[in-house]
C-alpha positions, 0 to 999 in steps of 0.5 A: 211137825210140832206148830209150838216149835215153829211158833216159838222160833218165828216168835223169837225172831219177830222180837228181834226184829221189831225192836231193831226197828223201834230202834231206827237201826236197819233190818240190812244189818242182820244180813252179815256173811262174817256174822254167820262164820264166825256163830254157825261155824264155832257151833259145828266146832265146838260139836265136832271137838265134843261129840263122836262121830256116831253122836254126830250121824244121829242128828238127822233122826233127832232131828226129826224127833225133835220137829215131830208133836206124836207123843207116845200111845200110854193108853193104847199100851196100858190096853194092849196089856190088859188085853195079854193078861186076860189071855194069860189068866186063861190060857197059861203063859205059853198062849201069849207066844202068837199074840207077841209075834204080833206086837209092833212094839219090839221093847214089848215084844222083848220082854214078853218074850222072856215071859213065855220062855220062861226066864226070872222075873228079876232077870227079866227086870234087869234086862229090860231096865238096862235097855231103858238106862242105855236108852236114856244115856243116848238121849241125854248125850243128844240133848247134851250136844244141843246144850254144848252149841247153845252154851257155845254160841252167846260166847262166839256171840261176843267174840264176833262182836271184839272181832268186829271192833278190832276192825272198826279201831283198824279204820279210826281214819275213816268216820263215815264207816267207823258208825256201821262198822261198829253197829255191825259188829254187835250184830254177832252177839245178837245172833249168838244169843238167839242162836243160843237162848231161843234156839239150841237150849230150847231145843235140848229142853224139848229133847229132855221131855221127850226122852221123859215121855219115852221112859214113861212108856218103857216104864209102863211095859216093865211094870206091865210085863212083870205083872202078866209074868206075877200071874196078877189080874187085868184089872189091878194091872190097868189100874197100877199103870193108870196110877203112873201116868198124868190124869190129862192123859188117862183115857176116858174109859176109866168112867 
C-alpha cells in the first residue's frame, strides 16, 4: 500500500478537525447520519447515472491499483530486450520462439510473437499501439469517474447544507435548536468538499499517473520489439530506450 495516499488523506483529515477545534465547534458535528446520505448517496448516483455497469465492476481492481506503490520494472524491461536481441543477432528470429514462451509479460510476449512469425514491422506497430490506445481509453474512463464523484460532491456539499437550513427556518419557534441545527447543517459542505477536493479528484490524478507510467512501459516494448524485428543492435536498443525514460530511473548500470 502506497503510504503517501495514506498520509494524505489522514493529513487532510487532521486539518479539518484541528480547525474545528480552534474554532470552539464540536468534533460530535461530523458525526451526522443525514450528512452522509445525502454526500456518499448523490456520489454512488451520479456514477451509476454516468458510468456502465462494466466500468462499475472494475472499481475493486482500480482500486487496488490505486492503494498500490509497485511501479512498473522500465530497467528489467529494457534487460530483458537487450537480452532478446543478442539472441536474435545470433541465432535469427526463429530462436526467440523458446525464450518468449517464457515471458511474463504477455503485451511482450504478443509482439515478439508477431516478430517470430514473421508478420510486418508496420502491422506489428499498429497492432500493438492499438492495444495501448485501447488500454488507455479504459484508464481514462476510471480516472474519469473519480473525476465525476469529485466534481459531484462539493455541489451535494451545498445542497446538504440548503436542505439543512430549510429545516432549521422550519423551527424558527425553537431558539435552543435553531444554533445547532443551522451549524449542522454546513456540516454537509464540509464533507462534500473533502470528499471532493482531498479525496475523489486526487485520487483520478494518481489514476492518470499510473495510466502514464503504464504507457511508458508499453512504449518502451513497442520500440524494443520493433528494433529486435529491424535486426539493430543490443547496444543502440538499450541506449534508445534508456533515452525514454526519467534519468531518476535509469539504472545505475549505464556506469
Amino acid at each position: 500500500m502506497d503510504i503517501f495516499l495514506i498520509i494524505g488523506l489522514v493529513l487532510g483529515a487532521i486539518c479539518i478537525v484541528m480547525a474545528l477545534i480552534l474554532k470552539g465547534a464540536s468534533i460530535a458535528m461530523l458525526l451526522n447520519g443525514e450528512v452522509a446520505v445525502i454526500i456518499f448517496g448523490g456520489m454512488i448516483a451520479a456514477v451509476l447515472s454516468s458510468y456502465t455497469m462494466a466500468d462499475i465492476k472494475r472499481l475493486p481492481k482500480v482500486m487496488k491499483v490505486l492503494m498500490s506503490n509497485e511501479e512498473p520494472d522500465l530497467n528489467g524491461t529494457i534487460e530483458k530486450m537487450v537480452e532478446l536481441s543478442n539472441i536474435a543477432r545470433r541465432e535469427g528470429l526463429l530462436a526467440l520462439e523458446a525464450p518468449v514462451n517464457e515471458l511474463d509479460d504477455p503485451f511482450m510476449k504478443q509482439g515478439l510473437e508477431l516478430v517470430v512469425d514473421g508478420a510486418e514491422a508496420e502491422q506489428i506497430r499498429d497492432l500493438m499501439e492499438s492495444e495501448v490506445d485501447a488500454m488507455e481509453t479504459r484508464h481514462h474512463r476510471m480516472s474519469g469517474l473519480f473525476k465525476t464523484a469529485g466534481a459531484t460532491s462539493p455541489t451535494l456539499g451545498v445542497m446538504g447544507a440548503a436542505i439543512g437550513l430549510i429545516g432549521a427556518l422550519g423551527n424558527l419557534s425553537d431558539i435552543n435548536k435553531l444554533g445547532p441545527m443551522i451549524a449542522s447543517a454546513f456540516v454537509a459542505t464540509i464533507f462534500g468538499i473533502f470528499m471532493g477536493y482531498l479525496v475523489m479528484i486526487p485520487f483520478a490524478t494518481r489514476l492518470e499517473a499510473k495510466n502514464e507510467e503504464e504507457v511508458l512501459l508499453k512504449t518502451l516494448i513497442i520500440e524494443g520489439v520493433m528494433d529486435i524485428q529491424a535486426g539493430h543492435s543490443a547496444k543502440v536498443i538499450e541506449q534508445k530506450l534508456y533515452a525514454q525514460i526519467p534519468p531518476e530511473k535509469r539504472k545505475v548500470s549505464e556506469e
